[in-house]
CHARMM-style PDB file with segment names, atoms N, HN, CA, C and O in Angstrom:
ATOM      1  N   UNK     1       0.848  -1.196   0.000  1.00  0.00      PROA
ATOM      2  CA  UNK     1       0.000   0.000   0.000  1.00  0.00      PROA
ATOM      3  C   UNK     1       0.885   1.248   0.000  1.00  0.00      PROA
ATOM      4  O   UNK     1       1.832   1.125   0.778  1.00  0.00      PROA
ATOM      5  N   UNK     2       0.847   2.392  -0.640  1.00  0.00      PROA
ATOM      6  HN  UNK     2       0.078   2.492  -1.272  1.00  0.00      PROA
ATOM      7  CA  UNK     2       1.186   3.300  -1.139  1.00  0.00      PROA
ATOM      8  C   UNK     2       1.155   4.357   0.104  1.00  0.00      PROA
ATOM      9  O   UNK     2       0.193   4.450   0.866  1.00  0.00      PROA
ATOM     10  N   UNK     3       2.282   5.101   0.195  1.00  0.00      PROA
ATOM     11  HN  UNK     3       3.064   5.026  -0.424  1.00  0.00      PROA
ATOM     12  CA  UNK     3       1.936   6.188   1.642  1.00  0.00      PROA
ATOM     13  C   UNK     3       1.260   7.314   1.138  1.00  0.00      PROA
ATOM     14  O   UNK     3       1.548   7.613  -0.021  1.00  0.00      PROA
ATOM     15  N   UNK     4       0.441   8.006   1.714  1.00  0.00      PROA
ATOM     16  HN  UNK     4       0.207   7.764   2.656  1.00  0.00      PROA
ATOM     17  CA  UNK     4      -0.389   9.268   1.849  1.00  0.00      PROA
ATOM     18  C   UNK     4       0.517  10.215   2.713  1.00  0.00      PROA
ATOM     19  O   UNK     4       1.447   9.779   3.391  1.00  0.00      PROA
ATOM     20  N   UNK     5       0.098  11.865   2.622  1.00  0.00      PROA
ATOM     21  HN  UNK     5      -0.657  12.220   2.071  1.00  0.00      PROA
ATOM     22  CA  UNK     5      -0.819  12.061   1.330  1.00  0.00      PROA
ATOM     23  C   UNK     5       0.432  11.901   0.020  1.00  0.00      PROA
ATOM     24  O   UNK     5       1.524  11.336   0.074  1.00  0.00      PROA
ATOM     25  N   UNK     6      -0.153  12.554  -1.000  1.00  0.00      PROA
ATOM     26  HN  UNK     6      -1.041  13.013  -1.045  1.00  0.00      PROA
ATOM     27  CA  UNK     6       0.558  12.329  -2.035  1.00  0.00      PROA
ATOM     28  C   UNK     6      -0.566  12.727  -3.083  1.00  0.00      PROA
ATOM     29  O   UNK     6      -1.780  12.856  -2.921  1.00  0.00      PROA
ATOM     30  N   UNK     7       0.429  12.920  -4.493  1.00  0.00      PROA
ATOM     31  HN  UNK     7       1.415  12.815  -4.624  1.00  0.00      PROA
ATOM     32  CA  UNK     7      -0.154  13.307  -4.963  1.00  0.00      PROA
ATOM     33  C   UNK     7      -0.368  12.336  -6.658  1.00  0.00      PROA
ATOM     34  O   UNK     7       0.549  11.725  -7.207  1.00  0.00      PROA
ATOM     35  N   UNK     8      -1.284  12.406  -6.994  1.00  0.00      PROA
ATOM     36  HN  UNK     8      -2.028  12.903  -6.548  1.00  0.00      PROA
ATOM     37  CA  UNK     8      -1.558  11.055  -7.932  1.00  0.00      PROA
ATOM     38  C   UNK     8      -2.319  11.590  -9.488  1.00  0.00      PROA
ATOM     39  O   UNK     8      -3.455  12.032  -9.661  1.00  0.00      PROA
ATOM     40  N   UNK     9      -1.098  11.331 -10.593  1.00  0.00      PROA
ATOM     41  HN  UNK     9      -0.175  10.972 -10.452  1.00  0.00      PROA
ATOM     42  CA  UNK     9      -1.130  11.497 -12.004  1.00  0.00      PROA
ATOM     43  C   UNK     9      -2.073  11.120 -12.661  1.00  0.00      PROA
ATOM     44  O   UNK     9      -1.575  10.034 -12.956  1.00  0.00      PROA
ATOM     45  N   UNK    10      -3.340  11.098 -13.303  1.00  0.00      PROA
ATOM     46  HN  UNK    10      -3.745  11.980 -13.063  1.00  0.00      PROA
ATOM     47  CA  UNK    10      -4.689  10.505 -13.815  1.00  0.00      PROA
ATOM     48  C   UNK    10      -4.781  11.138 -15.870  1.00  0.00      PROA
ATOM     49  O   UNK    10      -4.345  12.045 -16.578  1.00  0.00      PROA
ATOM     50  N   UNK    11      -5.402  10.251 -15.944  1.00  0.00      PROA
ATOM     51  HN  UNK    11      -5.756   9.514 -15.369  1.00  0.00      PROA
ATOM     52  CA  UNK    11      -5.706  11.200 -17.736  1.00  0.00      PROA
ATOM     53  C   UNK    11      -7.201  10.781 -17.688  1.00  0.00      PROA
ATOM     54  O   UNK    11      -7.501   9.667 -17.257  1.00  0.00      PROA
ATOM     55  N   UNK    12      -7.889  11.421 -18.007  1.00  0.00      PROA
ATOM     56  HN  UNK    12      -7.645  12.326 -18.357  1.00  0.00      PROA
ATOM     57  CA  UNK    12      -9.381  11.545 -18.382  1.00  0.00      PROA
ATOM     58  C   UNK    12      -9.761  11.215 -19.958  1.00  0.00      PROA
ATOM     59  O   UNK    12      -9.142  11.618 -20.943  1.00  0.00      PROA
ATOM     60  N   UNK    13     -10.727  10.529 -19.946  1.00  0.00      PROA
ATOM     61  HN  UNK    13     -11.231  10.202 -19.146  1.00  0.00      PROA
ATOM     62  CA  UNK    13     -11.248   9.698 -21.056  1.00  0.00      PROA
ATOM     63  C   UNK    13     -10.931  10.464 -22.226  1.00  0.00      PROA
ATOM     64  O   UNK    13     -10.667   9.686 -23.143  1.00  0.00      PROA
ATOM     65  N   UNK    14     -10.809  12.192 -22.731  1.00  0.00      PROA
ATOM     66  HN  UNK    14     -11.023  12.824 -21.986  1.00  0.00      PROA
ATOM     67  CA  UNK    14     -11.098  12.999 -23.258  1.00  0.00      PROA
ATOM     68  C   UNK    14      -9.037  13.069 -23.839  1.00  0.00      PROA
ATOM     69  O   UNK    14      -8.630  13.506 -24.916  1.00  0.00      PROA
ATOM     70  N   UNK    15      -8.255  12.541 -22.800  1.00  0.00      PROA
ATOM     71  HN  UNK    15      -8.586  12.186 -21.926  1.00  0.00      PROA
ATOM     72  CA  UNK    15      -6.835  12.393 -23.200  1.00  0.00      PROA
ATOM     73  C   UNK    15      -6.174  13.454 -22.319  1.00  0.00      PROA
ATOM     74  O   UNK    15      -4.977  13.352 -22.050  1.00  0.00      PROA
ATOM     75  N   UNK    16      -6.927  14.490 -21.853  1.00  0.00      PROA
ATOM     76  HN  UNK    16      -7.899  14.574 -22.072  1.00  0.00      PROA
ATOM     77  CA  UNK    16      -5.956  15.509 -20.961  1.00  0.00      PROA
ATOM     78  C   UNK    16      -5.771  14.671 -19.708  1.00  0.00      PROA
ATOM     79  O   UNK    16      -6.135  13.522 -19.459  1.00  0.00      PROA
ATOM     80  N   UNK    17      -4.988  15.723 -18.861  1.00  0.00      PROA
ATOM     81  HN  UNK    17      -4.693  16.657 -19.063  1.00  0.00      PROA
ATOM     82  CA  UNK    17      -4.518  15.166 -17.613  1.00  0.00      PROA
ATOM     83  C   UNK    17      -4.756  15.793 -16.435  1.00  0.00      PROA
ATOM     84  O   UNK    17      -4.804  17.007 -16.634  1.00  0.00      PROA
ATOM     85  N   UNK    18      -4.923  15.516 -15.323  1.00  0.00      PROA
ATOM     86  HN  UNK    18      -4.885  14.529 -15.162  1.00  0.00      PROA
ATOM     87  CA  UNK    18      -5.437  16.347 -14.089  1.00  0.00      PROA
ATOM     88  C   UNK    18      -4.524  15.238 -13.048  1.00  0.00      PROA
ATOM     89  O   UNK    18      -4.148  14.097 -13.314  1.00  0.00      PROA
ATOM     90  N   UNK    19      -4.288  16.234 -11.479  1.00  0.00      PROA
ATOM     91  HN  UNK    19      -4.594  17.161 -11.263  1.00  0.00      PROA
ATOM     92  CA  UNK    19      -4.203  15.150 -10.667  1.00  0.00      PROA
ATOM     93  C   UNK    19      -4.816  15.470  -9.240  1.00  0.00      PROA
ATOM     94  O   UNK    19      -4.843  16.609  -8.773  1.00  0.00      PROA
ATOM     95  N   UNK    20      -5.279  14.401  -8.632  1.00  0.00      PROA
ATOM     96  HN  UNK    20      -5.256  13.476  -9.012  1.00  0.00      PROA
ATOM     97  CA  UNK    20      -5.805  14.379  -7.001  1.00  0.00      PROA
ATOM     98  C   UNK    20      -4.520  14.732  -5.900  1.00  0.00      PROA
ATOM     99  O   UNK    20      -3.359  14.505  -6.243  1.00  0.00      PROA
ATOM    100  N   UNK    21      -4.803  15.238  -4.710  1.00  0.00      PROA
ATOM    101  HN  UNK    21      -5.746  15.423  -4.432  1.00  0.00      PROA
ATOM    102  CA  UNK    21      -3.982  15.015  -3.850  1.00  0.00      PROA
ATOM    103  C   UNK    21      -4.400  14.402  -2.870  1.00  0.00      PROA
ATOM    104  O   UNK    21      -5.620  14.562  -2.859  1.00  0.00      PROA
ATOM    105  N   UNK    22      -4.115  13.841  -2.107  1.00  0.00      PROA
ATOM    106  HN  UNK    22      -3.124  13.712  -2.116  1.00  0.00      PROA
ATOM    107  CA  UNK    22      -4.526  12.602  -1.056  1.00  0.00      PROA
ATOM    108  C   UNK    22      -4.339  12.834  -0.289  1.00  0.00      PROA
ATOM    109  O   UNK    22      -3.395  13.624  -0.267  1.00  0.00      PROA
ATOM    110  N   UNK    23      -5.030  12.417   1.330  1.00  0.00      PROA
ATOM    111  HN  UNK    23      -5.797  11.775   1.312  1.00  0.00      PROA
ATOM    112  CA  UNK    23      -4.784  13.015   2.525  1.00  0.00      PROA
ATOM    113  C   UNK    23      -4.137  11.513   3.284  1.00  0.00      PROA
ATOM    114  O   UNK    23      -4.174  10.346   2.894  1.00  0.00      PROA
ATOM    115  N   UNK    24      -3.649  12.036   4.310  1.00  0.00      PROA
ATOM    116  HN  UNK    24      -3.619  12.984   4.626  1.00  0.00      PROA
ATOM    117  CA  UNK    24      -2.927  10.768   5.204  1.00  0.00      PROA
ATOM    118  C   UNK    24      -3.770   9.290   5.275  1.00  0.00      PROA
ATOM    119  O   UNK    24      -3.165   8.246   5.517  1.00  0.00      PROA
ATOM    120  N   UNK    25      -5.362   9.328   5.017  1.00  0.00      PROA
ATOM    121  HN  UNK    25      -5.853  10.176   4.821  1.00  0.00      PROA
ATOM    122  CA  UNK    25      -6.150   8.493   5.189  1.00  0.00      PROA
ATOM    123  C   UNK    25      -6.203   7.750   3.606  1.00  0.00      PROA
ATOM    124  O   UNK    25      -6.885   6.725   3.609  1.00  0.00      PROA
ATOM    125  N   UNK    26      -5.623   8.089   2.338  1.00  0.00      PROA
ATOM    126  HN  UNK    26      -5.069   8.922   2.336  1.00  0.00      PROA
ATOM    127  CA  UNK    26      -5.956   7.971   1.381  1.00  0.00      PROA
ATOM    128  C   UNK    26      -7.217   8.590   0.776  1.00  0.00      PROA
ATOM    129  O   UNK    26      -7.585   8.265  -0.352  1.00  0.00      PROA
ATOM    130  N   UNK    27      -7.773   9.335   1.401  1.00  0.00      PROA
ATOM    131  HN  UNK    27      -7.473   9.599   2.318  1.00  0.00      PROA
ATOM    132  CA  UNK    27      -8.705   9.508   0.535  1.00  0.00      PROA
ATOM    133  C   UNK    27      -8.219  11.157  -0.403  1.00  0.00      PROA
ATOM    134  O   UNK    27      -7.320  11.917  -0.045  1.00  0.00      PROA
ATOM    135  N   UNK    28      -9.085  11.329  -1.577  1.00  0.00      PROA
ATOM    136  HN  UNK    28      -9.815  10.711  -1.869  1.00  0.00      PROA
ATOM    137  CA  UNK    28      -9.020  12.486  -2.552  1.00  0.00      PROA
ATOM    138  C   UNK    28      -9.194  13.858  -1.794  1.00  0.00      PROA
ATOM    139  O   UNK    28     -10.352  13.995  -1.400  1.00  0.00      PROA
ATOM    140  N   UNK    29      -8.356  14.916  -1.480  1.00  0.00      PROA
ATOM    141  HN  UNK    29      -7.415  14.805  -1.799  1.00  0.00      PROA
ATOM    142  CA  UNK    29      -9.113  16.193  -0.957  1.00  0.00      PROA
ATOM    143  C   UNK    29      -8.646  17.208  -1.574  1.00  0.00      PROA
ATOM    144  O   UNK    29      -8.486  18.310  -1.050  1.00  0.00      PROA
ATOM    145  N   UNK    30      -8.238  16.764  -3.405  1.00  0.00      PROA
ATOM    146  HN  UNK    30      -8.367  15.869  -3.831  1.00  0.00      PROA
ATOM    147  CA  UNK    30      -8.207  18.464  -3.947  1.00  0.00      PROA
ATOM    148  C   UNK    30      -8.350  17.178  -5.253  1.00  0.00      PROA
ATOM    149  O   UNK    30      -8.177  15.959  -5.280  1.00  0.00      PROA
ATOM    150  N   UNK    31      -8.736  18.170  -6.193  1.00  0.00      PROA
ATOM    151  HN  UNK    31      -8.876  19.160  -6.171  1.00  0.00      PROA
ATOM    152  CA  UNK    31      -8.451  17.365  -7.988  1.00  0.00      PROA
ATOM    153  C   UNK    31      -8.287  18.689  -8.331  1.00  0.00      PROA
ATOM    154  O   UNK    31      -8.890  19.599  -7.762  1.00  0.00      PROA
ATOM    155  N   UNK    32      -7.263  18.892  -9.505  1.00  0.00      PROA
ATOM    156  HN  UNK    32      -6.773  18.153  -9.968  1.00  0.00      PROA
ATOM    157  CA  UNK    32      -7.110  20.084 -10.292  1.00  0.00      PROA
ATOM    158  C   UNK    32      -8.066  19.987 -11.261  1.00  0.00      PROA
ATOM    159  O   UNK    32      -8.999  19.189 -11.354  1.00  0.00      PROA
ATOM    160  N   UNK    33      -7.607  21.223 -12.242  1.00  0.00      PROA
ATOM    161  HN  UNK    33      -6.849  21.871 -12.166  1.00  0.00      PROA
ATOM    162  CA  UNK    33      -8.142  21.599 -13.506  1.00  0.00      PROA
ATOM    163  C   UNK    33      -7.442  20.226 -14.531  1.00  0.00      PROA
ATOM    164  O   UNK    33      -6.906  19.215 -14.077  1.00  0.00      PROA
ATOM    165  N   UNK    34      -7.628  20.537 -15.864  1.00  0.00      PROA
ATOM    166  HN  UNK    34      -8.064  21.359 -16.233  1.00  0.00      PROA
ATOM    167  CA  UNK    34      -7.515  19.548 -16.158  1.00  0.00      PROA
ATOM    168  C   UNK    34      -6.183  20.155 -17.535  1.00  0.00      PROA
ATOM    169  O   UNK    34      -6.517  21.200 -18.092  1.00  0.00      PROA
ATOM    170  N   UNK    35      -5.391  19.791 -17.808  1.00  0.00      PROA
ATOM    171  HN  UNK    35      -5.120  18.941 -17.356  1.00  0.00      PROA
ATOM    172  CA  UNK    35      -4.183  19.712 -18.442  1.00  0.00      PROA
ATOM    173  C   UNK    35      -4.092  19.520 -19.790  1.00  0.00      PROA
ATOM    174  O   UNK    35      -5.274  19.278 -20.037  1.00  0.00      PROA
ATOM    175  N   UNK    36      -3.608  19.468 -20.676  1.00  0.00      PROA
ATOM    176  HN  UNK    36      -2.649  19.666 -20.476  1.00  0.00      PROA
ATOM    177  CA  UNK    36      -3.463  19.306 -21.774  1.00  0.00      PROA
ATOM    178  C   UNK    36      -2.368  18.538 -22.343  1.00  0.00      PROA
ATOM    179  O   UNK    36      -2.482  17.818 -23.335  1.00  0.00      PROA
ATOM    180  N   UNK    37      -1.180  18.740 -21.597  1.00  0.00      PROA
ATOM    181  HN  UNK    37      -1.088  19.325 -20.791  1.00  0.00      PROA
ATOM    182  CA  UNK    37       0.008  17.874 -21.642  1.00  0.00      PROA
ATOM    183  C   UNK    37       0.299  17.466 -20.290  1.00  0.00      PROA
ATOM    184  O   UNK    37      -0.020  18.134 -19.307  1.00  0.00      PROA
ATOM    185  N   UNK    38       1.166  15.895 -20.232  1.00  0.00      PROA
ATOM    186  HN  UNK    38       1.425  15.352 -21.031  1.00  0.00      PROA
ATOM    187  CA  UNK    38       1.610  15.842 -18.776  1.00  0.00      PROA
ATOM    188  C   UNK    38       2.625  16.780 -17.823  1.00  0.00      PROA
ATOM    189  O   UNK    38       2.933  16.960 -16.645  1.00  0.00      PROA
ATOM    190  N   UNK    39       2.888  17.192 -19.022  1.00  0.00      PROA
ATOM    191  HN  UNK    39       2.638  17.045 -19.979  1.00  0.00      PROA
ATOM    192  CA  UNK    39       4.446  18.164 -18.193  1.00  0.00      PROA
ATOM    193  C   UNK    39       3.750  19.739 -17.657  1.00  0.00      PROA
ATOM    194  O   UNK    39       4.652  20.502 -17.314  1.00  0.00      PROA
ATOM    195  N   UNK    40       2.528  20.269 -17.543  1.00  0.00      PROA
ATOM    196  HN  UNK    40       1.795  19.649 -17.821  1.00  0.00      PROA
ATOM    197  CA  UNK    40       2.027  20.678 -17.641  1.00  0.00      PROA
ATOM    198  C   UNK    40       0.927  20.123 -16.134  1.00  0.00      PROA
ATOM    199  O   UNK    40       0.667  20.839 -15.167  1.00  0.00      PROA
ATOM    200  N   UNK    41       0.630  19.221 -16.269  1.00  0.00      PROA
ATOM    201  HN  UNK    41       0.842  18.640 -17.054  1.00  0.00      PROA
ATOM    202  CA  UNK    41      -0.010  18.618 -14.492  1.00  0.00      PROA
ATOM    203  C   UNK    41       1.053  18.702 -13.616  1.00  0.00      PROA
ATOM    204  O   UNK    41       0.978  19.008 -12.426  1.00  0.00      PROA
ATOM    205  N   UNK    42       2.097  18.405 -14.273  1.00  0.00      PROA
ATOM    206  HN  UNK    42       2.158  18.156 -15.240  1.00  0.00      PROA
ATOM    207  CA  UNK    42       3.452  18.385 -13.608  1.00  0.00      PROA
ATOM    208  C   UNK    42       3.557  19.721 -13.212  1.00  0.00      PROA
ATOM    209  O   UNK    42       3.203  20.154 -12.115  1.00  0.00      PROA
ATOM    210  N   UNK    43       3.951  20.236 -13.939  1.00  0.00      PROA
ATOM    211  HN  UNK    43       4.239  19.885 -14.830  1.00  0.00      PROA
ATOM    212  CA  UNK    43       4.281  22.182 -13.024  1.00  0.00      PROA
ATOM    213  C   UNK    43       2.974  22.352 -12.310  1.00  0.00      PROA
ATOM    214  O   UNK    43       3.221  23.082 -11.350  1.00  0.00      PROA
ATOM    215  N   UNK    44       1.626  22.015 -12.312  1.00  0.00      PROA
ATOM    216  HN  UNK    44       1.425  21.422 -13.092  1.00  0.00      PROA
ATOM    217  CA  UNK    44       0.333  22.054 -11.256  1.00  0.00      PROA
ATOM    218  C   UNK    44       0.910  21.594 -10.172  1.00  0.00      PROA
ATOM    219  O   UNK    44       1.036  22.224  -9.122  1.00  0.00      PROA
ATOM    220  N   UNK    45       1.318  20.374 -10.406  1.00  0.00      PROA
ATOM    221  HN  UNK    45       1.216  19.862 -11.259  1.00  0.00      PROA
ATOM    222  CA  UNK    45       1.772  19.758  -8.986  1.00  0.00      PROA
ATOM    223  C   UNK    45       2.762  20.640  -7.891  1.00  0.00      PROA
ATOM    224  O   UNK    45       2.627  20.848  -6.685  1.00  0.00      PROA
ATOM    225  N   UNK    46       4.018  21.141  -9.054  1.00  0.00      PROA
ATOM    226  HN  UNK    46       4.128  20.973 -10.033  1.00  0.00      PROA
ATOM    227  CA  UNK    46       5.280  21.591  -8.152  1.00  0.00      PROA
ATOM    228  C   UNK    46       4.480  23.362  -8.011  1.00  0.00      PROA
ATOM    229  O   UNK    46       4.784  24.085  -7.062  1.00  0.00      PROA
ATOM    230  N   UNK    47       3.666  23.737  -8.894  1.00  0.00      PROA
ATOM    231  HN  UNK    47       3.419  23.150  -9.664  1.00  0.00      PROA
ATOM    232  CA  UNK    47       2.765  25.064  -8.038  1.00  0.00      PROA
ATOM    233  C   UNK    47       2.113  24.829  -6.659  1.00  0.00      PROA
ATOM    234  O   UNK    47       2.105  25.691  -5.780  1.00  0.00      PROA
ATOM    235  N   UNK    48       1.491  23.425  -6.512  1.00  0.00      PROA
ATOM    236  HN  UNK    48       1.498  22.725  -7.225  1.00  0.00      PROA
ATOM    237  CA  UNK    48       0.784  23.371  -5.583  1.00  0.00      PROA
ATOM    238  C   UNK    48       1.975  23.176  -4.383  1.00  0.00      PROA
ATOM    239  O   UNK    48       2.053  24.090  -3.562  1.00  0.00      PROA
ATOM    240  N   UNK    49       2.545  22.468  -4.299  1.00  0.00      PROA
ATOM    241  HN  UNK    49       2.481  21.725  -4.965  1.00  0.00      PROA
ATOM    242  CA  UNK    49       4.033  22.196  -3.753  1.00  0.00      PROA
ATOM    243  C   UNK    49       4.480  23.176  -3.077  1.00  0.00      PROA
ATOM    244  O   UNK    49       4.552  23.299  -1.854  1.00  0.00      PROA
ATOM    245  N   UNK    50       4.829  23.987  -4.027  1.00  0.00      PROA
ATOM    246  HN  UNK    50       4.770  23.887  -5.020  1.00  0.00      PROA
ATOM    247  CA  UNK    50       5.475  25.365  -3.696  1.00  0.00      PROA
ATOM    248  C   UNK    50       4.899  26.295  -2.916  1.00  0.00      PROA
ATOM    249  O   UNK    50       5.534  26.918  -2.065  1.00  0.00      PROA
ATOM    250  N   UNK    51       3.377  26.495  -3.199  1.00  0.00      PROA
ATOM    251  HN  UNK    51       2.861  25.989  -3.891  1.00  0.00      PROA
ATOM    252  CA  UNK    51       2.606  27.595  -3.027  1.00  0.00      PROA
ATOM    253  C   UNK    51       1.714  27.427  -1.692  1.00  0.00      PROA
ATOM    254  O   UNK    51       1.660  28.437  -0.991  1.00  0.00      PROA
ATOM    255  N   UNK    52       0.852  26.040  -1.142  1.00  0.00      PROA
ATOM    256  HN  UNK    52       0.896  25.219  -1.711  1.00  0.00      PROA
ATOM    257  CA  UNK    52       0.561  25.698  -0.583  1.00  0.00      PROA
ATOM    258  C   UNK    52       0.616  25.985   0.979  1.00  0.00      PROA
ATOM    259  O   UNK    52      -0.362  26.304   1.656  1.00  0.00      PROA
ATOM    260  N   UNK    53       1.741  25.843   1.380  1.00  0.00      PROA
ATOM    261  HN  UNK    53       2.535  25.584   0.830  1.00  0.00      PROA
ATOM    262  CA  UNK    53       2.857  26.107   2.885  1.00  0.00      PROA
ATOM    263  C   UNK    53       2.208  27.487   3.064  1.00  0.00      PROA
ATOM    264  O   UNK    53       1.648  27.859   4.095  1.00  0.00      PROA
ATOM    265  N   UNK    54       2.336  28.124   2.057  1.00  0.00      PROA
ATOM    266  HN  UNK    54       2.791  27.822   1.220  1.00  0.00      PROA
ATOM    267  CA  UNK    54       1.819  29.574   2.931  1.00  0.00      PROA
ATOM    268  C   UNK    54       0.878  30.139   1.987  1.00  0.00      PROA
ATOM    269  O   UNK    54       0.926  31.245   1.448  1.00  0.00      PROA
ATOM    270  N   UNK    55      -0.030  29.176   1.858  1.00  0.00      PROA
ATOM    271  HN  UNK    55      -0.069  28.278   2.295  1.00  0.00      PROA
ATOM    272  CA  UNK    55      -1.465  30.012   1.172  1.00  0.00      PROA
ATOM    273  C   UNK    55      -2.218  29.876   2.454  1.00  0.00      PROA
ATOM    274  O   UNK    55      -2.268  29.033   3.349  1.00  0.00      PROA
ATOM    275  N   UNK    56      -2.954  31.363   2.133  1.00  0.00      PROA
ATOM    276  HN  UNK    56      -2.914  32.048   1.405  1.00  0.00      PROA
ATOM    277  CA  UNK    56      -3.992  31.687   3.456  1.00  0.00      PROA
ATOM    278  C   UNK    56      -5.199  31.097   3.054  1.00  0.00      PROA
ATOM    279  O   UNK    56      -5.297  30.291   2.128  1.00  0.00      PROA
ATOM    280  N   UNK    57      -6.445  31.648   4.005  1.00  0.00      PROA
ATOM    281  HN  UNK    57      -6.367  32.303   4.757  1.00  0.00      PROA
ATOM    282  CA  UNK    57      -7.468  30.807   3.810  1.00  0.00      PROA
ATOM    283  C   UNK    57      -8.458  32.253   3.874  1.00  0.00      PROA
ATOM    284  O   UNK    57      -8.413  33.064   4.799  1.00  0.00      PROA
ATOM    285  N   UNK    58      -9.356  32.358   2.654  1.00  0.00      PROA
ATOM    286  HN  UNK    58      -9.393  31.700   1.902  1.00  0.00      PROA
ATOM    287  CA  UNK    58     -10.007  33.571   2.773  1.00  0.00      PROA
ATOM    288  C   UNK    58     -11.532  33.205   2.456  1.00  0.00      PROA
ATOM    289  O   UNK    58     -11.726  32.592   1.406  1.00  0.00      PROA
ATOM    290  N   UNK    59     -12.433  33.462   3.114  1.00  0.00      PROA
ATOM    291  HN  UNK    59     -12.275  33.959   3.967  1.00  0.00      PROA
ATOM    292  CA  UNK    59     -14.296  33.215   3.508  1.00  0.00      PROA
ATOM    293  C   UNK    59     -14.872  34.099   3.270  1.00  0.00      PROA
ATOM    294  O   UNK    59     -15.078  35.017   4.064  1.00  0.00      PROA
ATOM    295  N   UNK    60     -15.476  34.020   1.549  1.00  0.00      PROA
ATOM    296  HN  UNK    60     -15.309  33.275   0.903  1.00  0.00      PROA
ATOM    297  CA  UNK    60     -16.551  34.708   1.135  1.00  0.00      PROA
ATOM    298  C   UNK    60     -17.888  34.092   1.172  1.00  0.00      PROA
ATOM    299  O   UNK    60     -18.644  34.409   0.253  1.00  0.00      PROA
ATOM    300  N   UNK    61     -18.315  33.282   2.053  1.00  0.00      PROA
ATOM    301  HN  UNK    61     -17.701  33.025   2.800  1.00  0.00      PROA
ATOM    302  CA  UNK    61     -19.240  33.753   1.987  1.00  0.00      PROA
ATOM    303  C   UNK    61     -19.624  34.563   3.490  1.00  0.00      PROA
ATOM    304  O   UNK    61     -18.918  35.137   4.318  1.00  0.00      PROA
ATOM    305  N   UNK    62     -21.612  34.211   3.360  1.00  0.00      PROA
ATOM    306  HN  UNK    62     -22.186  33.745   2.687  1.00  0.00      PROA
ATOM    307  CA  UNK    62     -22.039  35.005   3.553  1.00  0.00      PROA
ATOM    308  C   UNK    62     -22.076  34.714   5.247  1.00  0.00      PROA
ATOM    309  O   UNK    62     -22.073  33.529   5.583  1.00  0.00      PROA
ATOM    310  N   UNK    63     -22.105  35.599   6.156  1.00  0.00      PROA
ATOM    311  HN  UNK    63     -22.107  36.561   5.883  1.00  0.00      PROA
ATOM    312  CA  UNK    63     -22.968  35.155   7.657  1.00  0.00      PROA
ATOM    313  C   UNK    63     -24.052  34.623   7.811  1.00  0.00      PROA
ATOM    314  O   UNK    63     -24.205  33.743   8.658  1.00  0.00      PROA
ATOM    315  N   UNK    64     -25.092  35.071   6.973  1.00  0.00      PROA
ATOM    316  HN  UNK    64     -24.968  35.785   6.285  1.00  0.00      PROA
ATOM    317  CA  UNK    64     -26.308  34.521   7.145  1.00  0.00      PROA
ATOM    318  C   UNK    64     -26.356  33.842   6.107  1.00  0.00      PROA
ATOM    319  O   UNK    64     -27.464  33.898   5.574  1.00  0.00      PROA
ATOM    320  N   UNK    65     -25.700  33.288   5.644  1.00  0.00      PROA
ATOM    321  HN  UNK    65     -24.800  33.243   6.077  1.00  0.00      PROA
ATOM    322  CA  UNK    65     -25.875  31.936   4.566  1.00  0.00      PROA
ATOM    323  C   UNK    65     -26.389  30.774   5.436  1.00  0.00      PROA
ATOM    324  O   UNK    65     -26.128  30.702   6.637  1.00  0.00      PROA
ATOM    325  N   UNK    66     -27.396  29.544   4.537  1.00  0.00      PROA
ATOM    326  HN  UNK    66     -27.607  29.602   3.562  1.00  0.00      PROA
ATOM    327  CA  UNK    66     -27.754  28.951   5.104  1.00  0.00      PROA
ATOM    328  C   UNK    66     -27.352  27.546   5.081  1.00  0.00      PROA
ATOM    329  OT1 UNK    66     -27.857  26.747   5.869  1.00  0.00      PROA
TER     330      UNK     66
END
C-alpha cells in the first residue's frame, strides 16, 4: 500500500490530464483543472508544492448563509 498524502497522475477519457492530492487516510481532498500535456499537471503539482505552505485561507461567503 502506497503512503499518503501524495499526490496522484490521472488522464481523463477525453486524453488531458489532471491530478488528485490525497490526505494521510488515502482519501481524494483536492483534484485540479484539467491539463493538456503531462508536463504541464506536472508544473500544477510543483505550483501546488510550492505555493501551498503559505497560502492563506479567505471566507466569502455570507454570515447569514444557510
Amino acid at each position: 500500500m502506497a503512503s499518503h498524502p501524495k499526490f496522484i497522475i490521472n488522464q481523463s477519457k477525453n486524453g488531458q490530464y489532471y491530478f488528485n492530492l490525497t490526505a494521510k487516510n488515502g482519501q481524494v481532498i483536492a483534484t485540479s483543472e484539467q491539463y493538456t500535456t503531462k508536463s504541464a499537471c506536472e508544473n500544477g503539482i510543483r505550483s501546488v508544492q510550492e505555493n501551498a505552505p503559505n497560502a492563506s485561507t479567505e471566507d466569502t461567503t455570507s454570515a447569514n448563509a444557510a
